[in-house]
C-alpha positions as CSV (number, residue, x, y, z in Angstrom):
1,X,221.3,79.3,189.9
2,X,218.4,77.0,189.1
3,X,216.9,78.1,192.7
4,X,217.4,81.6,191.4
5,X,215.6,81.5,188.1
6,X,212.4,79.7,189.8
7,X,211.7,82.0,192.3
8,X,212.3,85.3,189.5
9,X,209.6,83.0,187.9
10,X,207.3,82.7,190.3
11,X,207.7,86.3,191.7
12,X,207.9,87.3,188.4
13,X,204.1,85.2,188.1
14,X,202.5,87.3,191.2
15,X,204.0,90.2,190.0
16,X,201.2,89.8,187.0
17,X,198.4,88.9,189.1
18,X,197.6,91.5,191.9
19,X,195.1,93.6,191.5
20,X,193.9,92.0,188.7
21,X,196.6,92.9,186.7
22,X,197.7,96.2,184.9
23,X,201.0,97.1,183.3
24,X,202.5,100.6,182.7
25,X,201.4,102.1,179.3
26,X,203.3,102.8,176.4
27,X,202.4,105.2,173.3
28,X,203.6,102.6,170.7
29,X,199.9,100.1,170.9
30,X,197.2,103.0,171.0
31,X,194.8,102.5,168.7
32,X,194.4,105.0,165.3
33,X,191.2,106.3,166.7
34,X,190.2,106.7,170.6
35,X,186.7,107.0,170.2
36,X,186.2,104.0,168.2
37,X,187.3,101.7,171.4
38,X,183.8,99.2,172.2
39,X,183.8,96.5,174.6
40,X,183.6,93.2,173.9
41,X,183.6,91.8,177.6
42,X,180.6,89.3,178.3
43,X,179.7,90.6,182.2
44,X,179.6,87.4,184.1
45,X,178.6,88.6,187.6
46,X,175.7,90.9,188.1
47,X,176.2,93.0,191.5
48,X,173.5,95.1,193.5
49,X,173.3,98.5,191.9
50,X,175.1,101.1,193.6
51,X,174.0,105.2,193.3
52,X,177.1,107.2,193.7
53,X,176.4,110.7,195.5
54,X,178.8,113.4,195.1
55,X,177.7,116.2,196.5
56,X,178.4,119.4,195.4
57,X,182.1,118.2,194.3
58,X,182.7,118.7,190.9
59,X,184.8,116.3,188.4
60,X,188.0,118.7,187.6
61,X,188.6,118.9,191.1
62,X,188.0,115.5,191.9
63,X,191.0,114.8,188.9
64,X,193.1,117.4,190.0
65,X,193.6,115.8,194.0
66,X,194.0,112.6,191.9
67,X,196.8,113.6,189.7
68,X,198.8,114.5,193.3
69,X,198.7,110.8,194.1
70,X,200.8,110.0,191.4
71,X,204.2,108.2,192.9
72,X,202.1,106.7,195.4
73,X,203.6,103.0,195.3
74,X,201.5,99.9,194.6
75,X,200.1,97.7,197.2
76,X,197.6,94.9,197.1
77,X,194.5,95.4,198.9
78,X,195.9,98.7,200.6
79,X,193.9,102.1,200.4
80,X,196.0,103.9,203.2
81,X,198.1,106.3,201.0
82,X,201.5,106.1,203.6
83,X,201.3,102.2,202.6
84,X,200.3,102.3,198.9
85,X,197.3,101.4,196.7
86,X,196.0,99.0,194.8
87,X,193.5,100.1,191.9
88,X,190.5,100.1,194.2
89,X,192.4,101.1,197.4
90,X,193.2,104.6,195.1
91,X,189.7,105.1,193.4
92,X,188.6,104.8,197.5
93,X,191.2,107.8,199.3
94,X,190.6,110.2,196.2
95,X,186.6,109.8,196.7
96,X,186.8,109.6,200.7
97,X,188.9,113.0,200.4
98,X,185.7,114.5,199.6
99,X,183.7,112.5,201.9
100,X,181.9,110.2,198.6
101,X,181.5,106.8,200.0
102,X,182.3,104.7,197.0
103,X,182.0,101.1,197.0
104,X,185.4,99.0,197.9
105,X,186.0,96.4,195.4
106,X,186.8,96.8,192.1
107,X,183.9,94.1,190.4
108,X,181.2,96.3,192.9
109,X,181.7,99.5,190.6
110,X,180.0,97.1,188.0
111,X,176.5,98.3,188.6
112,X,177.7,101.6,190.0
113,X,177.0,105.2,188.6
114,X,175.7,106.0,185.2
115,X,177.0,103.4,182.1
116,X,178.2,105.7,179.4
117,X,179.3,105.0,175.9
118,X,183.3,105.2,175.9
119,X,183.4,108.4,173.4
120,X,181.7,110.0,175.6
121,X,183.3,109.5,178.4
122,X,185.0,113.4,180.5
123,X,187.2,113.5,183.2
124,X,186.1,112.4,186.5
125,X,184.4,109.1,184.8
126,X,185.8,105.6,186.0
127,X,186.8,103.3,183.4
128,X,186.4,99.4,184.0
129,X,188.5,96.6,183.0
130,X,188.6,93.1,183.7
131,X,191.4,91.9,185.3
132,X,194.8,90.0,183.2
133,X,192.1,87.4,182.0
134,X,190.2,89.3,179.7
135,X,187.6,86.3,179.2
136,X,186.9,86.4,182.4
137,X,183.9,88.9,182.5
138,X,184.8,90.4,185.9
139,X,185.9,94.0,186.5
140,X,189.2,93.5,188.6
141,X,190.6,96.9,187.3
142,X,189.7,100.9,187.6
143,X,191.3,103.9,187.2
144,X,189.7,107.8,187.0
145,X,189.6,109.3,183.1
146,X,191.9,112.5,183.6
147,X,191.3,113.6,180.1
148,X,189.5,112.8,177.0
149,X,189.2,115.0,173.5
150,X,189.4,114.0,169.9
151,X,192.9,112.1,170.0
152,X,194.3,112.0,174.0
153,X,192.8,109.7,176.1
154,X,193.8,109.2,179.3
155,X,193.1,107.8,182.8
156,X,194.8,107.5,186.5
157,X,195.2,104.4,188.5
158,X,197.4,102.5,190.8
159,X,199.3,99.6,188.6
160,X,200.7,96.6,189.9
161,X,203.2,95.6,186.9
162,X,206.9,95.9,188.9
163,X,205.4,98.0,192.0
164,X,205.1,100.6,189.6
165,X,202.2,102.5,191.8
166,X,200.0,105.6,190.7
167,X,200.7,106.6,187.4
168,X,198.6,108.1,184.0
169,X,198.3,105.9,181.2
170,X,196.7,105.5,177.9
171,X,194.6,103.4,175.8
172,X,196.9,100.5,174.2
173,X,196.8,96.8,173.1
174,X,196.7,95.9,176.9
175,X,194.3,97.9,178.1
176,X,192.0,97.3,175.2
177,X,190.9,93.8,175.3
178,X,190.4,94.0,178.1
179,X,187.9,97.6,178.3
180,X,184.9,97.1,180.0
181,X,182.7,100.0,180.6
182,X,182.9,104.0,181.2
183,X,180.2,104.9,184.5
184,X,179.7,108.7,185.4
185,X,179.3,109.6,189.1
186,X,179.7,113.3,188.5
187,X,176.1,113.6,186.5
188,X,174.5,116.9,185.6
């Protein structure tokens, strides 16, 4: 029984840490107003910057292949859809669909796109988070912004918490702290 409880510990442990880190959302911890979500992550890496070029896609469309991904089950360092995703894996397929080449890794979005102040922030924009540490000033999480008006934020990504896989969440007291930044790709 001993056995037992240490290894639903440590899987229990892992289970926190891949991909960063991101649990499934609930409406209870969102804050009273959406728009008045800042940052307070101190950047600690500084990647190349990266220019984004999509074409003549446009963001709804982009959002709408994205929301048909949602079931697709979690896997670490995957970005085939018949295995799974993790965060960046996802971001990856939906842009590749339409032939964007994005870059692979979650922390080199950093300097990617157009930084945008979060109340601002439209569908088709990826938000940034730092991983389960959020002291840690790297970007270890993504996800697409599906929608955003004066009280219903929300955004798509592939979370790790219990396999759970491609889902829609919204701002709360986990995702928070740990905010990052809002780049636009889809510019006008």
């Amino acid at each position: 029984m001993k056995i037992f409880r240490i290894l639903f510990f440590i899987g229990f442990v892992a289970m926190l840490q891949s991909c960063s880190s991101s649990r499934k959302t609930s409406n209870s911890n969102r804050s009273n107003d959406i728009n008045d979500i800042k940052s307070t992550v101190v950047i600690k890496n500084n990647p190349a910057r990266r220019n984004i070029d999509v074409k003549n896609v446009q963001a709804d469309e982009l959002v709408d292949f994205a929301k048909t991904l949602v079931g697709v089950p979690y896997k670490y360092g995957s970005l085939k859809k018949e295995n799974g995703f993790d965060c960046s894996g996802f971001v990856n397929y939906v842009f590749n669909h339409f032939k964007i080449s994005v870059p692979r890794t979650t922390v080199d979005f950093t300097n990617a796109g157009k930084e945008i102040p979060f109340k601002e922030s439209r569908p088709g924009d990826i938000i940034l988070f730092t991983g389960s540490n959020a002291s840690s000033g790297v970007v270890g999480h993504m996800g697409i912004i599906t929608i955003h008006d004066k009280k219903n934020f929300r955004f798509i990504h592939a979370a790790s918490g219990n396999g759970v896989g491609v889902i829609i969440s919204e701002m709360n007291s986990y995702f928070i702290p740990r905010f990052v930044k809002v780049i636009r790709v889809f510019l006008p």
